[in-house]
Residue, then its C-alpha position, 0 to 999 in steps of 0.5 A: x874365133x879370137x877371144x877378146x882382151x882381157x884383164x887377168x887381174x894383179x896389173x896384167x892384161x892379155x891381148x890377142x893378136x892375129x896372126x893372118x893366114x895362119x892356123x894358130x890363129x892369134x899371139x897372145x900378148x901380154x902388158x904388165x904394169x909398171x909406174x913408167x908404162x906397161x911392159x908387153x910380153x911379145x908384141x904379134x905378128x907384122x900386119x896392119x890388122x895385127x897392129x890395130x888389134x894390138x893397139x884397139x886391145x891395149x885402148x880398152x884398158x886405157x893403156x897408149x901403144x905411145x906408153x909402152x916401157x918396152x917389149x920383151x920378146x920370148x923368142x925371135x920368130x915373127x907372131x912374136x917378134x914382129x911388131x916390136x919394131x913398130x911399137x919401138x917407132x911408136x913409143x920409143x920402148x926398148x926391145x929384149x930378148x935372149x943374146x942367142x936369139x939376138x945373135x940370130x936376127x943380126x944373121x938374117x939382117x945380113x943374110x937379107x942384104x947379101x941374099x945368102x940366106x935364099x941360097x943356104x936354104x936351097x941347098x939344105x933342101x937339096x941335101x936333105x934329098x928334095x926333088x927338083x920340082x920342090x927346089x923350083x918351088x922354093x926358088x919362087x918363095x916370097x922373101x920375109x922380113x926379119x924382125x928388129x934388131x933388140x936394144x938389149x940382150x938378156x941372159x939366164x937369171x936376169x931380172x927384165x927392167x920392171x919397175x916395182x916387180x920381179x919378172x925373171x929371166x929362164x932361158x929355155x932353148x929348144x924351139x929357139x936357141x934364145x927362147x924365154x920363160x919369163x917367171x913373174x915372181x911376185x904374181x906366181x905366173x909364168x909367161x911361157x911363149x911357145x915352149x910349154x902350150x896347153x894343147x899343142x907341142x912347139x916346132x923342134x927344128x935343126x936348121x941347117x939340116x946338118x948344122x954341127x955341134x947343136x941338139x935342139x931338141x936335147x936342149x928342149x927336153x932339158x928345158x921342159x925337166x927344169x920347168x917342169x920342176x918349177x912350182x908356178x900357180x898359171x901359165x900364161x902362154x902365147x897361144x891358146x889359153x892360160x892353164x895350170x899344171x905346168x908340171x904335167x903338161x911338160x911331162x907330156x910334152x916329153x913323152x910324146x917327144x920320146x915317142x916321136x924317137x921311138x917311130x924314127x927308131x922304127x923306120x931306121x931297123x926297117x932300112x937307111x934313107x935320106x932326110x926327106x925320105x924318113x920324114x916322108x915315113x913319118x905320121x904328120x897331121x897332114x900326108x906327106x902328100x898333100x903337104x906343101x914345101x913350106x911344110x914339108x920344109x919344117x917337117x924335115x926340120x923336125x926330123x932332123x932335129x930327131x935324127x940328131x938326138x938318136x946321134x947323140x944317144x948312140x941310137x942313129x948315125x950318118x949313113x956316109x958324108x955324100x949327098x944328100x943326107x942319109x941316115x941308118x942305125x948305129 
């Protein structure tokens, strides 16, 4: 069930919004106050009944969508990101997010009008040693829209244009190259998107699944060790519910990715195998089985971003350069 809006008190208030058909449930969105209209932390997914709770939750404290200063977005994905572009038509509100998660929404713009995005997708999952069945899948998914593109773009250490406050920039990427923590100096809180949730660990993907010179999941883990050094009275995430203790709760989320490394680990002394396969041998929520491609998709994402880390600690290595993708122990 969504919990109802909520006054967090210190001019910030808590809206959750829906996110249709998807097992998170709701985005929590957050308005800061400011003299010049309230500032939103993410803005929820691209639906109309989104929209109307976005717009109804604000109304219960008085606030205008038409008043929103702008919108700053902790990282590009759409229960995020999505809404920006109609709370900008509405308002005139500036967008912001990190330059790399930026740079990523300009890529899927162009990859919109030229249809290329559909074609490295479907070759990822062939390299990565999907079936032919699973490739006609794919083929039949239903496009997306990406979302807007930002007005401004933040950086490591920037203070967001809040009148009267200090909400800090800390970039933290990991589950997206350009995701955000945003540290409200003046009101010890830390809004932390999906990089550090209560309950829940965020997906760690690799995508392509051979793309070089990037470890995303090194970078979360490096991310997770500099918030966990933080000292911050609540976290406010954008899913589930606000909590304290972000030190430990980022000190478990790093242990169970350590353990994730360790159930790869095991599956390579056993023997080689593709992409796909591995992923197959792992333990999800869901058997392999039952999941369908879109799952199975992340999943191999996520193992990827796995196997990479082990390559980069000398643990793992490619097993050749054909296709599709195989892996063993160093």
């Amino acid at each position: 069930m969504r919990p109802e809006p909520e006054d967090l008190g210190g001019g910030i208030w808590s809206v959750p919004v829906p996110i249709p058909g998807n097992p998170l449930a709701y985005t929590l969105v957050y308005a800061l106050e400011t003299p010049d209209g309230p500032v939103l932390v993410d803005a929820g997914w691209h639906h109309d009944d989104a929209w109307a709770a976005l717009r109804d939750g604000l109304a219960s404290f008085g606030l205008d969508v038409a008043g929103v200063r702008g919108v700053v977005v902790t990282h590009f994905h759409p229960d995020h990101a999505g809404l920006a572009g109609r709370v900008r038509e509405a308002s005139g509100a500036w967008i912001a997010m990190h330059r790399a998660d930026a740079e990523i929404v300009q890529m899927f713009h162009d990859a919109v009008a030229t249809d290329a995005g559909r074609t490295w997708e479907g070759g990822a999952l062939r390299r990565a040693g999907a079936s032919a069945g699973e490739l006609a899948d794919f083929a039949e998914r239903e496009h997306v829209e990406p979302p807007a593109r930002p007005d401004r773009e933040l950086a490591d250490g920037d203070l967001v244009d809040l009148p009267g406050r200090k909400l800090r920039v800390i970039w933290t990427p990991g589950h997206s190259p350009g995701h955000i923590c945003l540290h409200l100096e003046d009101g010890d809180r830390i809004f932390t998107g999906d990089h550090v949730l209560p309950r829940i660990t965020p997906h760690i993907g690799l995508y392509p699944y051979d793309l070089p010179d990037v470890d995303p999941l090194g970078d979360f883990l490096g991310s997770l060790g500099r918030v966990a050094a933080m000292t911050v009275g609540e976290v406010l995430p954008a899913h589930q519910y606000r909590f304290t203790g972000l030190t430990e709760r980022a000190q478990a989320i790093i242990g169970h990715h350590e353990e994730r490394l360790e159930e790869i680990t095991a599956l390579l002394s056993a023997r080689p195998g593709t992409l796909w396969e591995l992923t197959a041998g792992l333990s999800w929520r869901h058997p392999w089985e039952s999941m369908e491609l879109g799952s199975r998709r992340m999943a191999a994402g996520e193992a990827a971003a796995h196997l990479r880390t082990l390559e980069r600690r000398g643990v793992a290595r490619r097993d050749g350069d054909g296709d599709p993708l195989r892996f063993a122990l160093r």
